[in-house]
C-alpha positions in Angstrom: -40.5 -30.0 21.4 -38.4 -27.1 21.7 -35.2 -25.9 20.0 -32.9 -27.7 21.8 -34.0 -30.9 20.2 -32.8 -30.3 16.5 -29.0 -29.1 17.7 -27.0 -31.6 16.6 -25.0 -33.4 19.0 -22.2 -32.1 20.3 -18.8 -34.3 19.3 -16.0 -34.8 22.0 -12.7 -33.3 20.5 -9.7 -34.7 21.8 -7.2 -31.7 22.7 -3.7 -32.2 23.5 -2.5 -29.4 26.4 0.5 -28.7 24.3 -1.7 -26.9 21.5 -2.3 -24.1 23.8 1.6 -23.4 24.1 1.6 -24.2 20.0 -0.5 -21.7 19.0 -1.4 -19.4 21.8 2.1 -17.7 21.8 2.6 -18.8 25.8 2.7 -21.7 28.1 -1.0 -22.2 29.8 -1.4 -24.0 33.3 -3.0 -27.0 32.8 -5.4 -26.0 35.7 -6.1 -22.7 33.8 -7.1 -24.9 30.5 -9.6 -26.7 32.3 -11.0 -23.9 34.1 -11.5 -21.3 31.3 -13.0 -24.2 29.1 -15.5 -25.0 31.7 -16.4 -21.2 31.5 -17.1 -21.8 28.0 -19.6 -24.4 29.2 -17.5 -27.5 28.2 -17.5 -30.5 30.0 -13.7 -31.7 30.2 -11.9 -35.1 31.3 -8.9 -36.4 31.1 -8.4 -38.6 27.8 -6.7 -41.9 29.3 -5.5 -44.2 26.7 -7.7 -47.1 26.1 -10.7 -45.7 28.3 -14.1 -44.1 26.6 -15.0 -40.5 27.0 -16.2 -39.3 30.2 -19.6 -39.0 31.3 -19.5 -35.5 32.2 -22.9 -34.5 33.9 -22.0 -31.5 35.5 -18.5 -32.0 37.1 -15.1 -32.6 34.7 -13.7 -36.0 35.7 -16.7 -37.8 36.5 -18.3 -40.7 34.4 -20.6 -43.3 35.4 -20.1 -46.8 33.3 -22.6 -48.3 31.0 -25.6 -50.4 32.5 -24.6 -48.9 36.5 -28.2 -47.6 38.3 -28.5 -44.6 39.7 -29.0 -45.6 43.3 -29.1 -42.1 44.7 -32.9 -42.1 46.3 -34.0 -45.8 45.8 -35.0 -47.0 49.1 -35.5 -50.8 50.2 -37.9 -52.9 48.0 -37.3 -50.3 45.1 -36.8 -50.9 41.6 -34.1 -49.3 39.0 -33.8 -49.2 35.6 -30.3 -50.2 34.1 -30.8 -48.1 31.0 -31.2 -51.5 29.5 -34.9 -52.3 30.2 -34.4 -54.5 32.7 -35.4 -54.0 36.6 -33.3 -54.8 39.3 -35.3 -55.0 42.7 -34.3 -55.4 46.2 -35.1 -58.2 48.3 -38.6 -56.4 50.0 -39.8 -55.7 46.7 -38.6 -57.1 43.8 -39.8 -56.7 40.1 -42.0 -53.7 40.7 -40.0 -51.4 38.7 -39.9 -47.3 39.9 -38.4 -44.3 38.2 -34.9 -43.3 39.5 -34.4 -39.6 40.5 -33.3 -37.7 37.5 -29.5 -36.4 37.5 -28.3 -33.2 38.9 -27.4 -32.6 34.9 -27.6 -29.5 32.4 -29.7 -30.0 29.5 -26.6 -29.6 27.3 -24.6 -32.2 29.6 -27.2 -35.0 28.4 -27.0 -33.5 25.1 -22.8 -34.7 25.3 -23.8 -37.8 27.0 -26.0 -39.0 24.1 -23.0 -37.6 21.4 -20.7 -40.2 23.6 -23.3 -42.8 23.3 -26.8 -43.5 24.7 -27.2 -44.5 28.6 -23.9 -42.9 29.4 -20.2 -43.9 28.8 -18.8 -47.4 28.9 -15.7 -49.6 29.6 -15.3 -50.0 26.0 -16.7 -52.6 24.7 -18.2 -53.6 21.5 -21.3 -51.7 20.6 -21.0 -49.4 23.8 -20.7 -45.9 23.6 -17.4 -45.9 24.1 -16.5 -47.3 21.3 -18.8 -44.6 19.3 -17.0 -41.4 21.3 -13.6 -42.6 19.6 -11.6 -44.2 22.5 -9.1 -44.7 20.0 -8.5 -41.4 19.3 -7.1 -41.3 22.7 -4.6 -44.4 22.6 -1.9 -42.7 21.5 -2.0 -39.8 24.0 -0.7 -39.7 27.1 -2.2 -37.8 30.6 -1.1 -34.5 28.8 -4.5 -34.5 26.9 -8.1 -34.0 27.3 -11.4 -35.1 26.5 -13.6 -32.1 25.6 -17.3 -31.9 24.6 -18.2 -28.9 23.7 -21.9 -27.4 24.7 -24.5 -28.0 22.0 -25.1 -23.7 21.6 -21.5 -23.7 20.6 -21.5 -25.8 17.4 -18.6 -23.7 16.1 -16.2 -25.4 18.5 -15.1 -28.4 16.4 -11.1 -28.7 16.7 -8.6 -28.3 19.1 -7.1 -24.4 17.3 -11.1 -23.1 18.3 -10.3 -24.5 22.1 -7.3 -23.0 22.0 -8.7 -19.4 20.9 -11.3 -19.5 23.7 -8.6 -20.0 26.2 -6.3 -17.3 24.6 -9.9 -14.9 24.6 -10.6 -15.6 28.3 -7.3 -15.0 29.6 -6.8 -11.5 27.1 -5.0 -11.0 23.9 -2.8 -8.6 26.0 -1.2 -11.4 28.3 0.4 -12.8 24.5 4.1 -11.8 24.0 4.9 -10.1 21.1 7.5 -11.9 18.9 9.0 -10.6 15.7 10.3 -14.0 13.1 13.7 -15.0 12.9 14.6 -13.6 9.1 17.1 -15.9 7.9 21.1 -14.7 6.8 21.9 -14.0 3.7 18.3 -12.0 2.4 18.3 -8.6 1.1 17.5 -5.9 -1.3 18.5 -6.9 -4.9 20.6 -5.0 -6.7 17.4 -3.5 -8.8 15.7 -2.6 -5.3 18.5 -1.0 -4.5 19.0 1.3 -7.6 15.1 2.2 -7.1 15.9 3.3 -3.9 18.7 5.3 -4.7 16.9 7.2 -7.4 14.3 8.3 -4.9 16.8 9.6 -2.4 19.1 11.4 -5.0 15.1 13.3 -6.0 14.3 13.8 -2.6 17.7 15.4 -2.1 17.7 17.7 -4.5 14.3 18.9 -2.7 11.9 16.7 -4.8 9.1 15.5 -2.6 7.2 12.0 -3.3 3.8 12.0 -4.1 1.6 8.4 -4.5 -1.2 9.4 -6.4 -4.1 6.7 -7.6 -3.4 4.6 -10.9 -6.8 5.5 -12.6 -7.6 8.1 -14.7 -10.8 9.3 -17.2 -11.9 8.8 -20.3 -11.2 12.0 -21.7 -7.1 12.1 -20.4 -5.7 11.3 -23.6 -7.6 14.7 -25.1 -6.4 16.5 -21.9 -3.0 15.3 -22.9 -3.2 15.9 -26.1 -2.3 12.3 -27.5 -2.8 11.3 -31.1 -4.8 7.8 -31.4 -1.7 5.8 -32.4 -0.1 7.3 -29.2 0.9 4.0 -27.0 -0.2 6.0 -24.6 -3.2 6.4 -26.1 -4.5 2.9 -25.7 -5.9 2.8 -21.9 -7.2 -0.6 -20.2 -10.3 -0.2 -18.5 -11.5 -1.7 -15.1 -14.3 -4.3 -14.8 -15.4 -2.1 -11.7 -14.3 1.5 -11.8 -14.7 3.3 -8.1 -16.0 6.5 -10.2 -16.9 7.2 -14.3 -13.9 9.7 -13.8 -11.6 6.8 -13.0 -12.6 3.9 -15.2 -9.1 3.3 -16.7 -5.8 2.5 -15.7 -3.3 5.2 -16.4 -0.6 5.0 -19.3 1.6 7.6 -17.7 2.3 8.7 -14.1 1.6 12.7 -15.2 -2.0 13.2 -15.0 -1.7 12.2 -11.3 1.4 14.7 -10.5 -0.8 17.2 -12.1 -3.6 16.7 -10.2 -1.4 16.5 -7.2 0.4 20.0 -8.2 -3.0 21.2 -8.5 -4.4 20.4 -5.1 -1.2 21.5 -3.6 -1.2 25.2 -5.4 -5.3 25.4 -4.4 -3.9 25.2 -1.0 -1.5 27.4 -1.0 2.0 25.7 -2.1 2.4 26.9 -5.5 6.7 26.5 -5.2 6.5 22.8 -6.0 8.7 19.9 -6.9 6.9 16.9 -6.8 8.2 13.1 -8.2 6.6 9.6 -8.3 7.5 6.5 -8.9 4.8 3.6 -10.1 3.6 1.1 -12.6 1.8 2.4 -16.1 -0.6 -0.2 -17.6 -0.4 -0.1 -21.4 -2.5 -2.4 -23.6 -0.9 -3.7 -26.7 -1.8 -5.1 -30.1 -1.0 -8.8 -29.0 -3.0 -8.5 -25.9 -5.5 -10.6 -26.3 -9.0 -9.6 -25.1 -10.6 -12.6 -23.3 -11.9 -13.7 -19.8 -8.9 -14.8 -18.0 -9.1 -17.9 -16.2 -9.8 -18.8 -12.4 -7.0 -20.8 -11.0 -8.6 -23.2 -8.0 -8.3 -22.0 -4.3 -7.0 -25.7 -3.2 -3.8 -26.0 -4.8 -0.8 -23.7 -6.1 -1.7 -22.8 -9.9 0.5 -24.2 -12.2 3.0 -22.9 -14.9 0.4 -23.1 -17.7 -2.1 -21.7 -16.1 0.1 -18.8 -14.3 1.5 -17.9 -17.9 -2.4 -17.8 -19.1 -3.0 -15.3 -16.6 0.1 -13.3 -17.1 -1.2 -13.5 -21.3 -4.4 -11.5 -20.5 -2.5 -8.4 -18.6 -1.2 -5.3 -20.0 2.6 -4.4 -20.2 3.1 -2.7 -17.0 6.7 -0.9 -16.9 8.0 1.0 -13.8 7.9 4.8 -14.7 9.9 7.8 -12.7 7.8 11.3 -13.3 8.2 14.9 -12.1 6.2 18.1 -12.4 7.7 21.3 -11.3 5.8 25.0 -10.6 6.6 28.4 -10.0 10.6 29.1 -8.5 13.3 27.2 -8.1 15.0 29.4 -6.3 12.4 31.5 -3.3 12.5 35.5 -3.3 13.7 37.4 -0.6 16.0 40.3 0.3 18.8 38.9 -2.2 16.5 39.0 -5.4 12.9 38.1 -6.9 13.6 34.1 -6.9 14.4 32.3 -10.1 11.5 30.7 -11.7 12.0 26.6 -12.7 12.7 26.5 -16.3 12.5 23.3 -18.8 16.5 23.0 -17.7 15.5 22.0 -14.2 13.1 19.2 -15.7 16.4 18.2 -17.9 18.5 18.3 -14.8 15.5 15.8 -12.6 16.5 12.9 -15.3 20.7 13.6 -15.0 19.8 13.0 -11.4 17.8 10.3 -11.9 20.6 8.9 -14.3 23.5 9.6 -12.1 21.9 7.2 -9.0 21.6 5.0 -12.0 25.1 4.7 -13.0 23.8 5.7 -16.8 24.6 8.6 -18.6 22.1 10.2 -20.9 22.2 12.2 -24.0 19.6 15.0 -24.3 18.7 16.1 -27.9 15.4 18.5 -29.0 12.5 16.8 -30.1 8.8 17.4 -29.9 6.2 15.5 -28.1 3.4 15.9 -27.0 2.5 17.1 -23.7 5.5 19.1 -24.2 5.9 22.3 -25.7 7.3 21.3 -29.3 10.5 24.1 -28.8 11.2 23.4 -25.1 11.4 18.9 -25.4 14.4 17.5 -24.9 14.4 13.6 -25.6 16.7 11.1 -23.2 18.4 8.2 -24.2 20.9 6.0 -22.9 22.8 3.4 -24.7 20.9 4.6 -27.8 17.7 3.5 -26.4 14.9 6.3 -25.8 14.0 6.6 -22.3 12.1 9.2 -21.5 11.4 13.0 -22.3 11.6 16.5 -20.2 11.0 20.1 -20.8 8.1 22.8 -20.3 4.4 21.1 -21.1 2.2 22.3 -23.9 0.4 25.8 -23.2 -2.6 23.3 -23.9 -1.9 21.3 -21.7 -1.2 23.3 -18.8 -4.8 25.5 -19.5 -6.6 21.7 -20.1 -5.3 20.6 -16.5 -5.7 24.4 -14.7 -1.5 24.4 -13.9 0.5 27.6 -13.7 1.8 28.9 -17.1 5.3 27.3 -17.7 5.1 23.9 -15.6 7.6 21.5 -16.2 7.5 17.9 -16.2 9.6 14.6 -16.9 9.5 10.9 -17.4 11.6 8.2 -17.6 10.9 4.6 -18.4 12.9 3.2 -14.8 13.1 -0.2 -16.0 14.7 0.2 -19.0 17.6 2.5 -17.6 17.5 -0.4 -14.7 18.4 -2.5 -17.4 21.1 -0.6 -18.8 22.7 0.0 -15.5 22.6 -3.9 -14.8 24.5 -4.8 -17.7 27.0 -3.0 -17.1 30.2 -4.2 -15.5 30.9 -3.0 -12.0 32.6 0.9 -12.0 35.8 0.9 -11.8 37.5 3.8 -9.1 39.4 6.6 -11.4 42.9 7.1 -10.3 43.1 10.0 -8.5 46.4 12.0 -10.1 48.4 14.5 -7.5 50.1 15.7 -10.8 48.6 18.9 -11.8 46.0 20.0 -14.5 46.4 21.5 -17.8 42.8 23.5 -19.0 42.5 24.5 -22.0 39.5 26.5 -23.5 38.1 26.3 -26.8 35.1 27.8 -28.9 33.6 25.5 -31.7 30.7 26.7 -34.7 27.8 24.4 -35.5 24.7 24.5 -37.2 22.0 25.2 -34.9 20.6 22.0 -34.9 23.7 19.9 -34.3 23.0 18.5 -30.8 25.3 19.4 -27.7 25.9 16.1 -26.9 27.0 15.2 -30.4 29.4 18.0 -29.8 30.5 16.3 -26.5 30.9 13.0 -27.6 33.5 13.9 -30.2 35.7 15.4 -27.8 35.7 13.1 -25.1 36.8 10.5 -28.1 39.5 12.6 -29.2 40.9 14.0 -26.0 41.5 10.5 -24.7 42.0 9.2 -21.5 43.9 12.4 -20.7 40.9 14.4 -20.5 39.3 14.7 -16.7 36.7 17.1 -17.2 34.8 18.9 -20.0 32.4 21.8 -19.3 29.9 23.3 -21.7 30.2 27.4 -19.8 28.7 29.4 -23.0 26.6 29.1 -26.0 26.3 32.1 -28.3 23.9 33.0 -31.3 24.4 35.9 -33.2 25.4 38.0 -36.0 28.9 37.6 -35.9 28.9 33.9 -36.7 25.8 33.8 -38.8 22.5 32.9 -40.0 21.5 29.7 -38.5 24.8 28.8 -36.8 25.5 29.1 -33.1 28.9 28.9 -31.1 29.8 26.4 -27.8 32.2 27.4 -25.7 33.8 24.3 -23.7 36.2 23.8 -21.2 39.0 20.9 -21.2 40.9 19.7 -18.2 43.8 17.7 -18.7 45.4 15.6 -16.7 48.5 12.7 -16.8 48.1 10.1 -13.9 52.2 9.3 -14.1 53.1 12.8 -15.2 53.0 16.6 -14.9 51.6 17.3 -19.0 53.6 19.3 -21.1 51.7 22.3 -23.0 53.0 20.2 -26.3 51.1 17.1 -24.8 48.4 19.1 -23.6 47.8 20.9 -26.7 48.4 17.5 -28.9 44.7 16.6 -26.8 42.8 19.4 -27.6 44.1 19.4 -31.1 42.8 15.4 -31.6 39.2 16.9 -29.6 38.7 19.4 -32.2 39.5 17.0 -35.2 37.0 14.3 -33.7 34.4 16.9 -33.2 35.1 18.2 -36.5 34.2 14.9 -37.7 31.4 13.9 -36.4 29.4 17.3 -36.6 31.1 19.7 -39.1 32.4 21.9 -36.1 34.6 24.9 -37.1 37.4 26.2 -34.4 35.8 29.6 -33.7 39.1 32.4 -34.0 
């Protein structure tokens, strides 16, 4: 007994030529089916409605029916077997049974004949093995199909798609056309995608360059960082499998990966950088509850209960926009020494960020960590915080081996997305070809009044008259006293119907000052 004998037995697999147009990417030659499946080592026939499989010893096509004798070498007076025990004799011997030459046959050709039924094929009748090879597989096909039993050392061939890939691997993956999918009219960004989009070409025009950096980070980053323990960003989620001990968590902030990125850069040379990223933050919260989540099955679409299960179990994961600046802003060459970034430029990263946006921000000092507490400016929109910017913590900067004075800023993207998409769509100023009025004025706060609480109260009192207001000087000094500090701001005014009178133009920065007044206890500045 050898091997062979405990293959199982090959099964016919009725294979409509049409398949290999289907899912071969290209009309096949019916001739070239056949052939490059005989390569294979199958034995192929046509599938003829209402007939058996085909014998198949050898040559495709060829089928001998149930209870025939193999007559090849039996002389006269010889005896052959009928494959049903029975001897047929001739007339000068008769009843002395012989044994018939053995067929011209493979080893794995009998091995089909006996999956199609023992003794050979039939003409379909009951208990033949026709009717065992599924004849009526075959009714409904026409002569475009075949009849393919598949040799027994290729028991992976059990359906008509792994025909259809020999053929396609026989005649080269190269002769297959390349097709691109018909997308269908009407699909696009959405109007979120788009902003997104927009954000990182207004940074990457003002010479940003984007960085993807990896989403985990160690144990010991919210020390580095400086982070108190009831910090949200404190409260890291860490991975089941971590590729390294030094990356075992998920990150809370996109900085520790732009400084890591600054920090390879600089080691290589480029210490001039402006780098920016945009990504998901994974932040675990107090209502997150800690528990296996489940395994949806593999065999059906999950449903709503158990999709909002799984989505139970994950952390909040907002969409973050971060930048980390280093060394000049401006480079050094025969017209000066350069101009070295500032926490202004970090300030300036989210205005650009905002303008793409459609939002405007209001910066006012505050102190957070990594920051340094006297160079943080906190941005929000709409009254909403949405990020910080400004000149990281000396800490900070010696904790992560940065350059002394690196700047960095981050602003939570979705929630200005948010605040852009409920707006209603920008309406196009009228563009006036009446001239402008300017007018200049110097106003005396406390030091700690914010600028844009300055700002806002003349914009409200100037009107709809006012085009432009420019913040071009802030002083501090003796001659306005202790713990006060001048803004100088310039007003242009301008009528869409009218050339302004200096009455009307002066009536506008009369109401600015009042409103300003107001709101922060200005003092007109003679």
């Amino acid at each position: 007994m050898t091997d062979i004998d405990h293959r199982p037995a090959p099964r016919p697999i009725t294979f409509p030529l049409g398949e290999t147009a289907r899912l071969g990417g290209r009309p096949y030659p019916a001739e070239v089916v056949r052939r490059r499946l005989v390569e294979v080592g199958c034995t192929v026939a046509d599938a003829i409605p209402g007939a058996g499989a085909p014998a198949g010893p050898g040559v495709a096509g060829t089928a001998a029916p149930v209870g025939s004798a193999d007559t090849t070498d039996v002389g006269p007076g010889d005896s052959v077997d009928t494959g049903n025990g029975v001897g047929v004799g001739t007339s000068a011997n008769v009843g002395v049974p012989v044994t018939p030459t053995a067929p011209l046959a493979s080893i794995d050709s009998a091995a089909g004949a006996r999956a199609a039924g023992a003794g050979g094929f039939g003409t379909g009748g009951p208990g033949t093995g026709a009717a065992r090879s599924g004849a009526t597989e075959s009714d409904h096909l026409g002569d475009g199909a075949l009849l393919v039993t598949p040799p027994s050392w290729r028991p992976d061939l059990t359906r008509p798609a792994d025909l259809v890939e020999e053929v396609m691997r026989l005649e080269g993956y190269d002769t297959i056309p390349v097709t691109l999918p018909r997308l269908p009219a009407g699909r696009g960004l959405t109007q979120g995608q788009r902003i997104r989009r927009a954000v990182g070409t207004a940074l990457a025009h003002q010479g940003y360059v984007e960085v993807l950096t990896i989403p985990f980070v160690g144990d010991d980053t919210p020390d580095r960082l400086g982070l108190t323990s009831d910090d949200a960003r404190a409260a890291t989620v860490r991975i089941a499998n971590p590729i390294a001990e030094d990356a075992a968590n998920l990150r809370t902030t996109l900085l520790p990966g732009l400084f890591a990125a600054a920090v390879r850069n600089i080691g290589r040379g480029q210490v001039d950088l402006a780098l920016f990223e945009t990504g998901l933050v994974f932040r675990a919260t107090a209502t997150t509850p800690v528990v296996t989540p489940p395994t949806p099955a593999v065999d059906h679409r999950p449903g709503d209960a158990e999709i909002a299960a799984l989505n139970a179990v994950l952390p909040e994961q907002p969409r973050l926009v971060a930048v980390v600046l280093t060394g000049r802003r401006e480079p050094a060459g025969w017209w000066g020494p350069g101009q070295p970034t500032t926490w202004q430029d970090a300030v300036d990263a989210a205005h650009t960020v905002a303008a793409a946006t459609g939002v405007d921000l209001t910066v006012t000092a505050d102190a957070l960590t990594p920051w340094h507490p006297g160079r943080c400016a906190r941005l929000s929109a709409d009254g909403q915080v949405v990020g910080y910017a400004g000149e990281l913590h000396p800490r900070v900067i010696a904790a992560y081996g940065l350059p002394a004075r690196t700047c960095a800023m981050e602003l939570d993207l979705d929630t200005v997305l948010e605040i852009a998409l409920a707006r209603p769509p920008v309406t196009a100023p009228a563009v006036s070809t009446y001239p402008p009025a300017d007018r200049d004025i110097a106003l005396v706060v406390e030091a700690g009044v914010p600028v844009a609480r300055v700002t806002e109260g003349l914009r409200r009192g100037a009107g709809d008259l006012l085009e432009a207001l420019t913040l071009f000087d802030v002083y501090e000094g003796s001659q306005i006293g202790e713990g006060k500090r001048s803004l100088a701001f310039g007003l242009r005014l301008r009528a869409v119907d009218r050339t302004l009178t200096a009455q009307e133009a002066n009536a506008a920065r009369d109401a600015a000052i009042a409103e300003a007044a107001r709101l922060t206890g200005a003092v007109l500045r003679t």
